[in-house]
DOKE-309275 format. One record per residue (C-alpha): residue in three letters; x, y, z. Coordinates in steps of 0.001 Angstrom, whole numbers, padded with zeros to 6 digits, always signed. Example, Ala and Ser with C-alpha at 12.3 -4.5 7.8 and 13.67 -1.06 7.14 Angstrom:
<recs>
Ala+012300-004500+007800 Ser+013670-001060+007140 
</recs>
This chain:
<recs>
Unk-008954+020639+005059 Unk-008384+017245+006863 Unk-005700+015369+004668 Unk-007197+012181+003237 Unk-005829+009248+004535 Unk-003472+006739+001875 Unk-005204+003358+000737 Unk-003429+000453+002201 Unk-002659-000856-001878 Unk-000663+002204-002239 Unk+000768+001806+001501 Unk+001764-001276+000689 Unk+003100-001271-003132 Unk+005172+001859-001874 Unk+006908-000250+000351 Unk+007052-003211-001835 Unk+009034-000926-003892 Unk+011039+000663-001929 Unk+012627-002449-000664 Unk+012960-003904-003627 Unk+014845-000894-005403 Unk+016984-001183-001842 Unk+017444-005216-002795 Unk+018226-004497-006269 Unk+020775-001841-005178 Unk+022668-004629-002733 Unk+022233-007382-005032 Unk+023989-005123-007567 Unk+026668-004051-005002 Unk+027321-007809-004190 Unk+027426-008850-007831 Unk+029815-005715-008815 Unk+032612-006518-005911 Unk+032441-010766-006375 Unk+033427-009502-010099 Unk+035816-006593-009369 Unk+037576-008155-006825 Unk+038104-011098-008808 Unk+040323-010563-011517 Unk+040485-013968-013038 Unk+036464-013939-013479 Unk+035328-010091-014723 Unk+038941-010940-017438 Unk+037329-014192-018620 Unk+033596-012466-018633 Unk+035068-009343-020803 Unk+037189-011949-023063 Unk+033552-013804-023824 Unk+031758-010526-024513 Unk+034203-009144-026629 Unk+035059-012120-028634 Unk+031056-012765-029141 Unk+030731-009489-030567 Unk+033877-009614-033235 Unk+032158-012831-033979 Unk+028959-011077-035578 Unk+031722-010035-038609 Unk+032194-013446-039285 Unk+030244-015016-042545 Unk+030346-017488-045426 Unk+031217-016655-049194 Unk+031530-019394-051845 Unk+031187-021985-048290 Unk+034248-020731-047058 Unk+033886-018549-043748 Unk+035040-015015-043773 Unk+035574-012228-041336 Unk+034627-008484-042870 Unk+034310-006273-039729 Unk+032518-003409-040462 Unk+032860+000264-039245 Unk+031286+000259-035939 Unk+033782-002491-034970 Unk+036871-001295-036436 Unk+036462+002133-034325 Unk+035848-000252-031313 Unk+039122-002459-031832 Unk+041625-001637-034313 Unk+041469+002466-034103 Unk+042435+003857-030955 Unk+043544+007235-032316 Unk+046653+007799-029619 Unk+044897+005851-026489 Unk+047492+004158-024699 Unk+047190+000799-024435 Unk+046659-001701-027423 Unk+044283-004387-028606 Unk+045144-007425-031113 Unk+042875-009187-033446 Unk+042939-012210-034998 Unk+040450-014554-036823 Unk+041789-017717-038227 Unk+040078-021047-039008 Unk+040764-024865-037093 Unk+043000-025445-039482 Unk+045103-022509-039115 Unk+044130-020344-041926 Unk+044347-017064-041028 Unk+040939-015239-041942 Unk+041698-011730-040579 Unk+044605-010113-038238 Unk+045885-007240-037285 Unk+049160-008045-035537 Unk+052217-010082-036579 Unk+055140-010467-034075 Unk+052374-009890-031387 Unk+050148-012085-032645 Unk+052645-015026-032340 Unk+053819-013182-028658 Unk+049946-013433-027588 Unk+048258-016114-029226 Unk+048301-019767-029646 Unk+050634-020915-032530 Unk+048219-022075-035616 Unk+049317-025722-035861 Unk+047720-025656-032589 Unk+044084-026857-032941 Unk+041942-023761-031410 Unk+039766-024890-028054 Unk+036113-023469-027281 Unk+037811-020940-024896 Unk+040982-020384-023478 Unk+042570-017439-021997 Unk+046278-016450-020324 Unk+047163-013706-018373 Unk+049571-010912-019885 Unk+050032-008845-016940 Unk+048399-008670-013161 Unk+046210-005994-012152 Unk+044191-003609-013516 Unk+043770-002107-016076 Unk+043754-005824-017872 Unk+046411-006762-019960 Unk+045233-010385-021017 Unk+044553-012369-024548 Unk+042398-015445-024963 Unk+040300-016444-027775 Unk+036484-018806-028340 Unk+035105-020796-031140 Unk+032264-020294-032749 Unk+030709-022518-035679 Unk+029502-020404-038754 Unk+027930-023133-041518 Unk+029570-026211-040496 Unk+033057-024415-039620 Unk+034508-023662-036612 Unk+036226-020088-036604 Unk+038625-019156-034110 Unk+038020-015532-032600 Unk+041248-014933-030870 Unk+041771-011258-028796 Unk+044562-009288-026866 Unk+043569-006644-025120 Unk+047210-004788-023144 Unk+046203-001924-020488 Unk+042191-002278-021349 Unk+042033+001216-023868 Unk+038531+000937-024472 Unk+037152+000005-021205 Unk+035660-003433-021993 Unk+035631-004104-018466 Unk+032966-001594-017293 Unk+031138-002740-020483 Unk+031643-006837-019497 Unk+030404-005542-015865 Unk+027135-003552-016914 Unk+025996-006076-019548 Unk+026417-008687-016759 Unk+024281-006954-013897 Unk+021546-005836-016570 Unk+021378-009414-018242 Unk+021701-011308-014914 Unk+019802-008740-012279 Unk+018595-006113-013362 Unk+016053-007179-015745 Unk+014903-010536-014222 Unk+014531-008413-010745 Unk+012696-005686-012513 Unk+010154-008291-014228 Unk+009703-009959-010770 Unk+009050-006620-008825 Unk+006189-006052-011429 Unk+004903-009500-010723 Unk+004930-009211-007256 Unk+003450-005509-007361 Unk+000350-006712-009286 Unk-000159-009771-007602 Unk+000270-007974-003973 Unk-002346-005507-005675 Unk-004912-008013-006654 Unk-004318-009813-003187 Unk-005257-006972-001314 Unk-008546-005948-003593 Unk-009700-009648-003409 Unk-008918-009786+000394 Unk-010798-005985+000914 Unk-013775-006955-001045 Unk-015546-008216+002224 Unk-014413-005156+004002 Unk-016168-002835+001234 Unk-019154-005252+001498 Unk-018995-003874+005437 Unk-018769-000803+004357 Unk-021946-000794+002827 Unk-023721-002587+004973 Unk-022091+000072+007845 Unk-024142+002774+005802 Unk-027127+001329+005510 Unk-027827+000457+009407 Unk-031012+001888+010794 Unk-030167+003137+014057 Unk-033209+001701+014908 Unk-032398-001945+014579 Unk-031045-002941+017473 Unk-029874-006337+016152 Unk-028012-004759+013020 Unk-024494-006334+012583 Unk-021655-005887+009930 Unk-021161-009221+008165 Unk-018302-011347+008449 Unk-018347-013702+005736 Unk-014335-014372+004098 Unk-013046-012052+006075 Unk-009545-011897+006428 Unk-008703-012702+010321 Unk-006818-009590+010920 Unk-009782-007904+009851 Unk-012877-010303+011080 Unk-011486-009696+014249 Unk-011864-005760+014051 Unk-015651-006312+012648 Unk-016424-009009+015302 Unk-015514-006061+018163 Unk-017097-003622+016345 Unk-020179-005500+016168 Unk-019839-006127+020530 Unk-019333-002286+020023 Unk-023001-002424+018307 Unk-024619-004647+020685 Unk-023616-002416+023878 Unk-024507+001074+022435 Unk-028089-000909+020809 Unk-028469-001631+024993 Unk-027165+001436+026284 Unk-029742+002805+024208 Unk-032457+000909+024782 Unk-031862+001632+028372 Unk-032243+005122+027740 Unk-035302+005266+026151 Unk-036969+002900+028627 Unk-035322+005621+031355 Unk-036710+008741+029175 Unk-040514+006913+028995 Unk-040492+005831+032723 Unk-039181+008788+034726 Unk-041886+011137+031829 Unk-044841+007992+032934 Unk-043934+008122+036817 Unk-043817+012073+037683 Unk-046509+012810+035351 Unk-048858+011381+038428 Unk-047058+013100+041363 Unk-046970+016537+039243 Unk-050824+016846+038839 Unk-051502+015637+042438 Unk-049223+019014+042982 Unk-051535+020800+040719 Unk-054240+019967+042380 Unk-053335+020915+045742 Unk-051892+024197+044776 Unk-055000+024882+043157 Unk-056857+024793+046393 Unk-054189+027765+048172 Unk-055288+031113+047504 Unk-051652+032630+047183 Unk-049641+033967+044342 Unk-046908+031964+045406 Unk-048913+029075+044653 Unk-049790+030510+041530 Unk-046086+031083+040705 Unk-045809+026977+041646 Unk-048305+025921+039255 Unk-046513+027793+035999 Unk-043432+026210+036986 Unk-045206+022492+037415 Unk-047032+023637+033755 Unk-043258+024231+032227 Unk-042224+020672+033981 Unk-045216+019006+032857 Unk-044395+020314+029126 Unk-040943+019069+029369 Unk-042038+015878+030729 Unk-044893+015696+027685 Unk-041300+016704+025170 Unk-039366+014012+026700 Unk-041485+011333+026234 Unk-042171+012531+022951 Unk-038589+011850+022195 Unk-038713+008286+023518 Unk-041538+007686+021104 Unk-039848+009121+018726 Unk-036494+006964+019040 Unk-038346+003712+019347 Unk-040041+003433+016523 Unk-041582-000074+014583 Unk-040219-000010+011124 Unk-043741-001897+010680 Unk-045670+001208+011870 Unk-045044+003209+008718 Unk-048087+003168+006550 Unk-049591+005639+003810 Unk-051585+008686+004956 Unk-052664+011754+003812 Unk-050685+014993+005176 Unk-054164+016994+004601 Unk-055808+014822+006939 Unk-053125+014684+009578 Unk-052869+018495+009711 Unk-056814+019396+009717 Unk-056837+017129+012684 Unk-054212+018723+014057 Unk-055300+022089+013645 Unk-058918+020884+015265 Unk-056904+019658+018423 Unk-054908+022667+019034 Unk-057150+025434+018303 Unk-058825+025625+021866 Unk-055029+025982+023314 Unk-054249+028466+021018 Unk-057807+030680+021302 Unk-056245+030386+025254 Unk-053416+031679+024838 Unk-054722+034821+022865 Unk-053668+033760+019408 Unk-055355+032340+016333 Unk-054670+029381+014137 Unk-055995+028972+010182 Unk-055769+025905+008596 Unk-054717+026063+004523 Unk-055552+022664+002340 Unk-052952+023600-001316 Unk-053645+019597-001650 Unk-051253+016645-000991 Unk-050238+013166-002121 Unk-050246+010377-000078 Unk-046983+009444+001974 Unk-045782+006757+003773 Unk-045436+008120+007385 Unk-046288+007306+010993 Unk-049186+009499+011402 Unk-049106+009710+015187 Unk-045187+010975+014840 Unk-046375+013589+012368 Unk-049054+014794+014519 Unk-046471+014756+016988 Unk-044246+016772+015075 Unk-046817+019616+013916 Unk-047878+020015+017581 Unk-044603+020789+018729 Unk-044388+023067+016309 Unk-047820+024839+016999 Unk-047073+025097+020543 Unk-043890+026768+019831 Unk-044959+029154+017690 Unk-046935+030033+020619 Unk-045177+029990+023449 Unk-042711+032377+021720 Unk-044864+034615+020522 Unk-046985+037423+021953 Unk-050637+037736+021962 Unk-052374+038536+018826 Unk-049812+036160+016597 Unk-051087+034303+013711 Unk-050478+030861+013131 Unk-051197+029404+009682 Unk-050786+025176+009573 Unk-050699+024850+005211 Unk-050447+021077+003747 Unk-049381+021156+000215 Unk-048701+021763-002574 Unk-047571+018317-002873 Unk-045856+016475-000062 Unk-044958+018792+002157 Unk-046280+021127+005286 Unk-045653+024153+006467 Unk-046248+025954+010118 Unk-045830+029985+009689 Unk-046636+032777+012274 Unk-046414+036627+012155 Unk-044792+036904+015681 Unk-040956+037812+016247 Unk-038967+035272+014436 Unk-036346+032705+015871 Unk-033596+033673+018381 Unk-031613+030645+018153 Unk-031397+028906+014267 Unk-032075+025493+015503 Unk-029206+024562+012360 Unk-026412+025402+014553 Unk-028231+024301+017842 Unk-029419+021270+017159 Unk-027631+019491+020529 Unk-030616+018315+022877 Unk-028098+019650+025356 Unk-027733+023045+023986 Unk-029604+025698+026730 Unk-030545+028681+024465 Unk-030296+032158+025084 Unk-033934+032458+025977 Unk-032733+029907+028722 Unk-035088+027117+027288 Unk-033544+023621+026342 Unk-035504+023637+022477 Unk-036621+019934+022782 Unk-039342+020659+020309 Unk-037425+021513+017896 Unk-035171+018621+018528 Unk-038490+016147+018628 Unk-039190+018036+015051 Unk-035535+016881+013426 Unk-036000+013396+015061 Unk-039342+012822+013399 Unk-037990+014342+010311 Unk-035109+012215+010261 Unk-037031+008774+010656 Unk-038978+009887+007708 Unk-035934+011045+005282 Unk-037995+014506+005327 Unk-036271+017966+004991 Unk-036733+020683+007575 Unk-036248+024189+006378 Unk-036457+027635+008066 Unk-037413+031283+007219 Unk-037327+033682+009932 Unk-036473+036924+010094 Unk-036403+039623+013521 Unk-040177+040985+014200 Unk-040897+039496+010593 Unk-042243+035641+011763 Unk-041085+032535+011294 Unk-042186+029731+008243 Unk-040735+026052+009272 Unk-041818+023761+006488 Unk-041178+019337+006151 Unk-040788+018363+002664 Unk-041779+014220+002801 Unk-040439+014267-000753 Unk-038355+010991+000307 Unk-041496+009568+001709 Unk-044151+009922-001443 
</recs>
C-alpha cells in the first residue's frame, strides 16, 4: 500500500520543534559555561538562593522577628551526618541581636562582626576554586524589620551549586522557551490552516470539473504566492489539454465525415466486379465503415452540451431502438424482443442513449452466431438491460477498458468503450453477467439520473 504522504502542518511543526529543542539545548549549554566558568557569579547566584530559602524560617512572635527552621531545613544545613565539608548559619537582626546560629569562633572567622550594620547583600571569598568555600549573607524585611540571613558554606557538602545552576536555567530558559515554542507552534499551525484554506477551496473545485468544460479553472482568490503561482500553471496546464482536446475531437469527427464519402464510392464500384476478391473488399470496407460509424460516435460522445440533457422516458428510447435495429438483426439471422417492466423518467441525452443501446445491439450480434436471441428490457425503474443467449464475453471490458486495448478476438472494442463514455456523462452504472456458451446480460442503471 502506497504510504500516505505527511501534511505540511505536521512537516512543519516537526521542524519547528526540532530546532527549537536544538536552541533550547545551546541556549542551555551557553548559560551553564558563562556560570561555571565564572566563579564569582554561579557563588553569588547559590549565596542568593540559599539565603532566600533559610529566609522562609524567619517570622514574627509578640512583633519581634524570629527564626524557627523546621525539619526539612535543618537536614539541608545544619546535619551533614559525616559529609566533609561544613556549612554555618546565622540569623541575627540590624541591630545585632543574634536570632539563631550555629557557629561561634567561625561565625566571628566568617561573618561580619554585629556592631556592623548588615547590607542587602554582601559576600567574600573563603577559598578559590571549586568546590566553593565562600560566606556572604542578604536582608530581608519580615513586618517592618530587617533580618540578616548570613551563610558559610566551606567545600560546598550539599551541592548548592548544581541546585543554584538548575533553578537558574529552569527559571530563566527553560520555562519562558518552553511557553514560547507552544506559542509559536500554534500560531505557525493556525498560519498554515488560514493560508491552506484557499488551497482546499481548489481542491474542491479540482473535483468538481466537468471534463467537458473547456473553460473550467481552479480559483485563485487569497492565495498565497508560492501557491497562486502553482494554480495559475496548472490552470495553463488546463487550457492546453481543454485544446489538445478539442483538437482531437474535431480530428476524430472530420477524418469519420471525410472517408465516409470515398468508402461508399469503393462500395459501389466493387459492387459492380463479379469476383470474390471483390467480395472479400467490400467486408473489409463494411468493418472500416463500422469503425468509422464507432469513432464518430465517440466524438459525439466527448462533446457534449451540458444544455442538451433533458427528461425522457427510457421505454420510449428503447422501443425505438428496438424498431430501428430489428431489420439488421432479422439480416444477420438473429432475433430481437423488446420487454417494457416500466420506467421513470430521467434526465438524459436521448440521442447518446440510443447511441449507447445500438452499440450494444450490434455487438451482441456481431459476436454471436446465428440463431442468438437478443432481448432489449427497460425497467423496472431506471434502468435497461441488453441480454443474448449466444457465447458470452471473451474479454471483461472491466479490465479492458483502454480504447487502445486490441482484444484477443483481434477487434479494438470501441463499442464498448462508446457504452462507458455515454454511461459516464450520465453518472449511470454499467454492469456485466456473462458466462462461456451461457450469454451475456449488460445492464445501465440511470439511478444518478432519475
Amino acid at each position: 500500500m502506497r504510504k500516505r504522504n505527511p501534511s505540511l502542518i505536521g512537516i512543519v511543526a516537526r521542524r519547528i520543534v526540532a530546532f527549537s529543542l536544538l536552541a533550547m539545548i545551546l541556549q542551555v549549554g551557553v548559560v551553564f559555561a558563562d556560570y561555571w566558568f565564572d566563579d564569582d557569579k554561579l557563588s553569588v547566584l547559590m549565596l542568593q538562593q540559599e539565603t532566600e530559602i533559610l529566609s522562609r524560617a524567619i517570622a514574627t512572635d509578640g512583633g519581634l522577628p524570629t527564626f524557627k527552621p523546621d525539619r526539612e531545613l535543618r537536614e539541608r544545613y545544619l546535619e551533614l551526618d559525616g559529609r566533609g565539608g561544613a556549612i554555618y548559619v546565622r540569623v541575627r537582626t540590624a541591630s545585632g541581636s543574634v536570632l539563631f546560629s550555629n557557629c561561634t569562633t567561625e561565625c566571628a572567622e566568617h561573618f561580619l562582626p554585629l556592631s556592623v550594620n548588615a547590607p542587602n547583600f554582601w559576600k567574600r571569598l573563603i577559598e578559590p576554586g571549586k568546590p566553593f568555600s565562600v560566606a556572604g549573607g542578604q536582608s530581608f524585611e519580615r513586618d517592618g524589620h530587617s533580618v540578616a540571613v548570613e551563610l558559610a558554606v566551606l567545600k560546598d557538602p550539599n551541592g548548592f551549586v548544581y541546585g543554584a545552576l538548575l533553578h537558574e536555567m529552569f527559571d530563566s530558559m527553560i520555562v519562558p522557551m518552553t511557553l514560547l515554542l507552544c506559542l509559536v507552534i500554534c500560531a505557525t499551525i493556525w498560519s498554515i490552516r488560514s493560508a491552506l484554506r484557499p488551497v482546499a477551496m481548489a481542491v474542491k473545485a479540482a473535483d468538481g470539473i466537468d471534463p467537458r468544460d473547456s473553460g473550467a479553472r481552479l480559483p485563485i482568490t487569497r492565495m498565497p504566492q508560492e501557491i497562486e503561482r502553482l494554480v495559475s500553471a496548472v490552470n495553463r496546464l488546463l487550457a492546453r489539454v481543454a485544446d489538445l482536446v478539442q483538437s482531437q475531437k474535431v480530428f476524430s469527427s472530420s477524418i469519420a465525415h471525410e472517408i465516409r464519402t470515398p468508402v461508399s464510392i469503393a462500395k459501389m464500384e466493387l459492387s459492380r466486379i463479379d469476383d470474390p476478391r471483390a467480395r472479400n473488399a467490400e467486408r473489409d470496407l463494411d468493418a472500416l465503415t463500422h469503425i468509422l460509424e464507432q469513432l464518430t460516435s465517440l466524438a459525439r460522445a466527448d462533446a457534449v452540451d451540458p444544455s442538451a440533457y433533458q427528461r425522457a422516458s427510457l421505454s420510449e428510447i428503447g422501443a425505438e431502438v428496438a424498431q430501428a435495429t430489428a431489420p439488421f438483426v432479422f439480416d444477420q439471422e438473429k432475433s430481437i424482443e423488446f420487454i417494457d417492466h416500466g420506467t421513470m423518467p430521467v434526465t438524459v441525452i436521448p440521442a447518446l442513449v440510443e447511441n449507447m443501446l445500438r452499440n450494444l445491439i450490434e455487438n451482441a450480434v456481431k459476436h454471436n452466431p446465428p440463431g442468438t436471441r437478443i432481448v432489449l428490457t427497460c425497467g423496472p425503474g431506471p434502468q435497461v438491460s441488453v441480454e443474448d443467449d449466444g457465447k458470452g464475453l471473451v474479454d471483461l471490458p472491466e479490465l479492458n477498458a483502454d480504447l487502445g486495448y486490441v482484444k484477443r478476438s483481434g477487434q479494438l472494442g470501441l463499442g464498448l468503450k462508446i457504452v462507458h463514455r455515454i454511461a459516464e456523462l450520465h453518472k449511470a452504472k454499467v454492469s456485466f453477467d456473462t458466462a462461456p456458451n451461457r450469454g451475456t446480460r449488460i445492464t445501465i442503471d440511470f439511478a444518478s439520473a432519475a
